[in-house]
C-alpha positions in Angstrom: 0.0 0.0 0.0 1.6 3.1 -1.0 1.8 6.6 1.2 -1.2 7.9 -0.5 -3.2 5.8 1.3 -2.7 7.3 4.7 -4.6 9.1 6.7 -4.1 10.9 10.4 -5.8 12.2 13.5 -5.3 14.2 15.6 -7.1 14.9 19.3 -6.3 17.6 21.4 -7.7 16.8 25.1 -6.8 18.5 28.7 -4.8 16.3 29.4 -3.2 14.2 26.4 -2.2 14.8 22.9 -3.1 12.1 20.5 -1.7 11.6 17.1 -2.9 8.3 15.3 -1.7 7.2 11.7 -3.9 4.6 9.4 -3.8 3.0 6.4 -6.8 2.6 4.1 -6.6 -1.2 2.7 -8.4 -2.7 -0.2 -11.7 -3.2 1.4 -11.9 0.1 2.6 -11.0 -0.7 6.3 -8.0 0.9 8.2 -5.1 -0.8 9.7 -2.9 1.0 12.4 0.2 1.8 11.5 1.5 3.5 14.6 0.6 6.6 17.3 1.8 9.2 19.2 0.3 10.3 22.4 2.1 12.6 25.0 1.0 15.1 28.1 -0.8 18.1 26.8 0.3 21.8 27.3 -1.7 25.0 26.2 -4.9 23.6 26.1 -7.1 24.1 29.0 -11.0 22.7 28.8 -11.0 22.6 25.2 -9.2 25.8 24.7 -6.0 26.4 23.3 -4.2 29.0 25.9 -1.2 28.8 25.1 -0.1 28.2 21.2 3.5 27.7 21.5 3.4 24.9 24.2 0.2 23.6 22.5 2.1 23.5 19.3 4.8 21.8 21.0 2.3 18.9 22.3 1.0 18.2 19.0 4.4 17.8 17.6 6.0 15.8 20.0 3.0 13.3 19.3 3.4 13.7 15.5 7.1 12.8 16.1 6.2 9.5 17.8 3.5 8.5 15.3 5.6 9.0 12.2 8.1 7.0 14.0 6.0 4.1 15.2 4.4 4.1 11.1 7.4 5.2 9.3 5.7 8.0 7.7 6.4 11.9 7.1 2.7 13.4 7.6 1.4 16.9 6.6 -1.9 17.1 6.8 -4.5 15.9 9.8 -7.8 15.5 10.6 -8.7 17.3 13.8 -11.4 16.7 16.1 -13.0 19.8 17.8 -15.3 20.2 21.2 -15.8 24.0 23.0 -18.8 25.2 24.8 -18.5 27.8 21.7 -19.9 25.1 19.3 -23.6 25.5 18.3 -26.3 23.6 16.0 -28.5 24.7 13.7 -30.9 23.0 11.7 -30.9 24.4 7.6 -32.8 23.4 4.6 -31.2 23.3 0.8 -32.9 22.5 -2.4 -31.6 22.7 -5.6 -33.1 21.7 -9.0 -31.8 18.7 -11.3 -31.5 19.4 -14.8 -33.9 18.1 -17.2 -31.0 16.3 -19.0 -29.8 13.9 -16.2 -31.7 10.6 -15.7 -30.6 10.6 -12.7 -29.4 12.2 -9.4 -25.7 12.4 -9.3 -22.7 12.5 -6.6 -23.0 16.6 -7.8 -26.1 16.9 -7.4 -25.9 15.9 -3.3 -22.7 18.5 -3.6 -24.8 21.1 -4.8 -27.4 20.8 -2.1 -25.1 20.3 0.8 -23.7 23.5 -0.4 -27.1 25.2 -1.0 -27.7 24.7 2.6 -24.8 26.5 3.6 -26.2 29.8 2.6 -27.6 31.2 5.9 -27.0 34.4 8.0 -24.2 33.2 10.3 -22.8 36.0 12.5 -19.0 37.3 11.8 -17.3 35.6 15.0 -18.5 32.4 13.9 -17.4 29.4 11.3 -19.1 26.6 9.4 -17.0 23.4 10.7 -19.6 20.7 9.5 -22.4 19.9 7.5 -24.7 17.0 8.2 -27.9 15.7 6.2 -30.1 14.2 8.1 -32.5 13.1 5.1 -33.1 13.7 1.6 -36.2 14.9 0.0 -36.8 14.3 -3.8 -40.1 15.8 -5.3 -41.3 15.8 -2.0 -40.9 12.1 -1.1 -38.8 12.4 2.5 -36.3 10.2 4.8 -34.3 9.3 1.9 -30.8 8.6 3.4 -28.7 8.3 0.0 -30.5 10.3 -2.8 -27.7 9.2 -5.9 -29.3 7.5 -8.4 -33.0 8.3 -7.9 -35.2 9.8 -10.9 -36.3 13.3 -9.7 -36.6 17.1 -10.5 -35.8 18.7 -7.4 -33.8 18.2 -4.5 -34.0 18.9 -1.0 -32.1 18.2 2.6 -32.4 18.8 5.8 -29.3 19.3 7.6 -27.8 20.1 10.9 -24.7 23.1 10.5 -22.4 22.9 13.2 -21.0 26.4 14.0 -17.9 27.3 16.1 -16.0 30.7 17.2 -13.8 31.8 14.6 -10.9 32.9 16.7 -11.3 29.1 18.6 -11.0 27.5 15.6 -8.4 29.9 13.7 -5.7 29.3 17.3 -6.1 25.5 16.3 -5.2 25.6 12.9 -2.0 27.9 14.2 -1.3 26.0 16.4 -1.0 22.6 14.2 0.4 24.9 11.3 3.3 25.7 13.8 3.9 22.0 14.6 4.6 21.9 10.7 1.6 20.4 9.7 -1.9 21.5 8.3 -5.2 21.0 9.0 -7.5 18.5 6.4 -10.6 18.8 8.1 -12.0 19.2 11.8 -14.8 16.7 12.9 -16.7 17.3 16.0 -15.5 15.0 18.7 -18.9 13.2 19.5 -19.3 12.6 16.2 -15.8 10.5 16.3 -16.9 9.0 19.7 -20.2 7.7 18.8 -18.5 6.0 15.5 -16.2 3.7 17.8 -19.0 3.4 21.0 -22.8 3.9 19.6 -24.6 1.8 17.4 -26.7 2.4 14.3 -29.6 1.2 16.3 -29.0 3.6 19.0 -28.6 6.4 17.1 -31.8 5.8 15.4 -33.7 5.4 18.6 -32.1 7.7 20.3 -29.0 8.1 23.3 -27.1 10.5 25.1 -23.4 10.4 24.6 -21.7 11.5 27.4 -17.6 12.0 27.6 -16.2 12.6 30.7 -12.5 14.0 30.6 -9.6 15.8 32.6 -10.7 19.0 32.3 -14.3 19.0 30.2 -17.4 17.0 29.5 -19.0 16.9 26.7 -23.0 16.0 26.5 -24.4 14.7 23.4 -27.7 13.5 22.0 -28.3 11.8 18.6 -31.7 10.8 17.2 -32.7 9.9 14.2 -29.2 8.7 13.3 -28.0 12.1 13.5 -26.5 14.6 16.8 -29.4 16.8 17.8 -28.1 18.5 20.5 -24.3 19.1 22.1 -23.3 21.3 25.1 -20.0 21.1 27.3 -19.3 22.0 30.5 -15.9 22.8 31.8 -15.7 20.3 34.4 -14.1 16.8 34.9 -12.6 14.2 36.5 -9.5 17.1 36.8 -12.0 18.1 40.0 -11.4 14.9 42.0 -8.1 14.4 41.3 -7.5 18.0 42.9 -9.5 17.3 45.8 -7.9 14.6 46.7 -4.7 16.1 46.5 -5.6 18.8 48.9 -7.3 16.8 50.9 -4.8 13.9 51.6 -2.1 16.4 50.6 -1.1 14.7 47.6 1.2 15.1 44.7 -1.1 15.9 42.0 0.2 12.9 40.2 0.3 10.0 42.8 -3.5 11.8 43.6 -4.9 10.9 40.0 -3.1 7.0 40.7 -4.8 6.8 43.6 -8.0 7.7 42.3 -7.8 5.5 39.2 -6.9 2.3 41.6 -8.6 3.0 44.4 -11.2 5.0 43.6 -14.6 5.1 44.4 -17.6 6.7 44.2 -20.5 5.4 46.6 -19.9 5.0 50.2 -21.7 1.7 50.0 -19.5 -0.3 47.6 -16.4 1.7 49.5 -14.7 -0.7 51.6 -13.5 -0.5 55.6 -11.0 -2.9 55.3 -9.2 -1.9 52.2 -6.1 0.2 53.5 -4.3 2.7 50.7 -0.6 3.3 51.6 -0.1 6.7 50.8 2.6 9.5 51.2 1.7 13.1 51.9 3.9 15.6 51.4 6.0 17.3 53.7 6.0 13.8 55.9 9.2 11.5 56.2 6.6 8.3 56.5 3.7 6.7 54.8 0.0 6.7 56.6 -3.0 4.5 55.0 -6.2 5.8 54.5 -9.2 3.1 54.1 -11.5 3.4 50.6 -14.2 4.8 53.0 -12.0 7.8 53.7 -11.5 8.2 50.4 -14.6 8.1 48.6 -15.7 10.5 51.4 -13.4 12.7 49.0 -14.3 11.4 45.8 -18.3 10.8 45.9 -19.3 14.7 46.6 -17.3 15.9 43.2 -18.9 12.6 41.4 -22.6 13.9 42.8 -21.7 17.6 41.3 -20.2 16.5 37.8 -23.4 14.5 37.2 -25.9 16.8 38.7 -24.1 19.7 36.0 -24.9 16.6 33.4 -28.6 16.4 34.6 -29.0 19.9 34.3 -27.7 20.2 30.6 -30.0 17.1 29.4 -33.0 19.0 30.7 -32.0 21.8 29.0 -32.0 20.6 25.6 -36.0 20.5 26.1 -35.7 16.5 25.3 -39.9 15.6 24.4 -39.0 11.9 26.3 -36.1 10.1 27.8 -34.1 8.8 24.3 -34.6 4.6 24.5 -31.2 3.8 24.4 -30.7 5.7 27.6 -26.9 6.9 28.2 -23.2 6.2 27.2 -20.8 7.0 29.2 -17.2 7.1 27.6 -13.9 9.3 28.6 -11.1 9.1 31.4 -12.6 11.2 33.8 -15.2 8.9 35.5 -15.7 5.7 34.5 -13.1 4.3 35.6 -14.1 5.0 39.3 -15.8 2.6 40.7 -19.4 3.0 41.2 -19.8 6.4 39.2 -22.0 4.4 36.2 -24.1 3.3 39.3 -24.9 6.4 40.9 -25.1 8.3 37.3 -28.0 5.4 36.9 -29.5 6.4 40.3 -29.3 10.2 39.8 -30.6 10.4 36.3 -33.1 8.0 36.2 -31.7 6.4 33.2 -30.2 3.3 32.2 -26.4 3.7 31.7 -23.3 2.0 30.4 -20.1 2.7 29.6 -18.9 2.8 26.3 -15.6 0.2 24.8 -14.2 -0.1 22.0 -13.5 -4.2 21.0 -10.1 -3.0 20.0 -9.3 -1.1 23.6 -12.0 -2.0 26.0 -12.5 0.5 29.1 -9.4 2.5 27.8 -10.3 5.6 26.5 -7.4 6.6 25.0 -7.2 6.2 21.4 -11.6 5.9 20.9 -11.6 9.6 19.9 -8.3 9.4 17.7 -9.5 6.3 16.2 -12.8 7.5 15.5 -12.2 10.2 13.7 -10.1 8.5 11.2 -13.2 6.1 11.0 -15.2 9.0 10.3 -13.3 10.4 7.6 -13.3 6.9 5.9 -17.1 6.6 6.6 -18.5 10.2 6.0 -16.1 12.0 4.1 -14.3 12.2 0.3 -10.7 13.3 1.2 -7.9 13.4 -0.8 -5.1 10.6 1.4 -2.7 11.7 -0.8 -2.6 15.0 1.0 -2.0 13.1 4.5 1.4 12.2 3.8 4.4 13.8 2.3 5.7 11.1 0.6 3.6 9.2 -2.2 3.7 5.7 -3.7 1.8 4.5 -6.4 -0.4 1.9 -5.0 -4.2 1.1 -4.8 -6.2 4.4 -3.7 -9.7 3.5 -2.2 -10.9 6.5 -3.4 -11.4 4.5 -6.8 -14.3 2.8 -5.6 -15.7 5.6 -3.5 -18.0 8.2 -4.7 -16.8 11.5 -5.5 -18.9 13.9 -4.2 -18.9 16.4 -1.0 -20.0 14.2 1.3 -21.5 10.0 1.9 -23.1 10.1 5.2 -25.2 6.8 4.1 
């Protein structure tokens, strides 16, 4: 398989910088080639702070992918969350000429496009376009319109809309890790390609990821997102209490948490001693679970209680069937969170793996965004990496048009 089959992500969290490299084989799947993941600097709840140390992060994870997959990349995918990122539903139509039979690739370009045109104020950007059904001569739900006899043309779409100067400091801040930027994806929309299924999304879930610093709430319906809000909290909040409380390094706080930790007093146990070393003392002291989730399950009460409140404002008209996925870093791998999210909300809950990682939450993000280019997107690989092969291009058997959502 030559270079111009590759493709690369890129996800920029709180805490860790993600790089993952893929390679598009003959079936249209993607094999792993390698990835690059590192502590992240100048990004602080989804917003880039600092562009010279963010810029650093991202190419320190770069360096380690294109080692690990022996290639020289200059272009990635980018996933992108912010509480600045808004949804709003559009309509485009356009009409087919008399002289085609049939509706073409172009056509679908030409209405995606038409549905662009809207009054969109000047501090804000289109990032994404996403049909959520067809109409031809009036006959709606069509999921993939191509080849259908019809005059005229119609979708319904959902434009997803973020702050200019937001997205302009993340393209800086890749461009000045020598790279540039091929597209940027909403980051539920990777997540729920790795963790939700078809049937979900059609019935209708909340996607919820919990990380270091943020958490991001997302409902689909309908097979499409319908709503998306984050809040600039995480599991960053109980690592820092227990820290101060147990007076902690902030490092050796998060290990405790993640090995320890959990989040009802009733599944906490008496007898389970934690060996742990305060600063500023010459000797150890333990601690039993109990004592600690008498740290831990307050901040796990607030993060979901700020989840409960964004839900109900999305003005939901029921409880969506498939209930609520939890996915992310920040909380589920506390014991006892998923339960007392259950309790609190009302709603059944689970936590969302991937078959390839299970619980870790790593790579699900990185790796779903280079499943969402493959499955949603026409991209040019051979803009991905700097140095091309001939070889098979699955681009051949795709269709070339703006967009295949179905």
């Amino acid at each position: 398989m030559g270079k111009g089959n590759i493709i690369a992500s890129l996800d920029l969290g709180t805490s860790k910088t993600c790089c993952m490299v893929g390679e598009i084989t003959r079936s249209g799947d993607i094999d792993i080639l390698g990835y690059g993941i590192c502590e992240s600097s100048g990004i602080k709840k989804g917003v880039v702070v600092n562009i010279d140390l963010a810029a650093q992060s991202i190419a320190k994870a770069v360096e380690i992918a294109e080692q690990m997959s022996n290639t020289n990349l200059s272009h990635v995918a980018v996933g992108i969350s912010g509480d600045n990122i808004s949804l709003v539903n559009n309509r485009g139509v356009v009409a087919i000429p008399k002289n085609e039979s049939e509706i073409t690739p172009q056509d679908v370009e030409r209405v995606l496009q038409a549905a662009k045109i809207m009054a969109i104020p000047l501090e804000r950007e289109i990032i994404d376009i996403i049909p959520r059904e067809f109409i031809v001569d009036g006959y709606d739900g069509i999921k993939d319109p191509v080849g259908m006899a019809g005059s005229r043309l119609e979708v319904s779409a959902c434009i997803v809309l973020g702050l200019l100067t937001s997205i302009q400091n993340i393209v800086k801040c890749v461009q000045r890790a020598g790279l540039s930027v091929e597209s940027m994806i909403l980051r539920p929309l990777a997540a729920a390609e790795m963790l939700v299924s078809e049937d979900e999304m059609d019935m209708g879930v909340v996607l919820i990821d919990v990380g270091a610093g943020t958490t991001e709430i997302s409902v689909f319906q309908d097979g499409c997102i319908a709503a998306y809000d984050m809040i600039p909290i995480g599991g960053d909040l109980i690592t820092n209490d227990i820290a101060i409380g147990l007076r902690l390094p902030y490092s050796y706080a998060e290990e405790i948490k993640c090995k320890y930790g959990c989040a009802l007093m009733s599944m906490a146990s008496e007898n389970k001693d934690i060996e742990v070393y305060s600063l500023g003392e010459s000797s150890s002291k333990k601690i039993s679970q109990k004592e600690l989730t008498a740290i831990i399950e307050p901040r796990v009460q607030e993060i979901i209680s700020y989840i409960a409140k964004s839900i109900k404002e999305f003005g939901l008209k029921s409880i969506p069937p498939a209930g609520i996925v939890f996915t992310g870093g920040g909380l589920i791998h506390i014991d006892g969170a998923l339960e007392m999210a259950k309790q609190l909300l009302g709603i059944p809950v689970r936590a969302g793996v991937t078959s390839s990682y299970g619980k870790d939450q790593t790579f699900t993000i990185a790796l779903g965004l280079l499943n969402y280019l493959i499955k949603h997107r026409i991209f040019d690989a051979n803009t991905f990496a700097k140095e091309k092969q001939p070889g098979y291009s699955i681009l051949e058997r795709i269709r070339k048009f703006f967009r295949e959502y179905f």
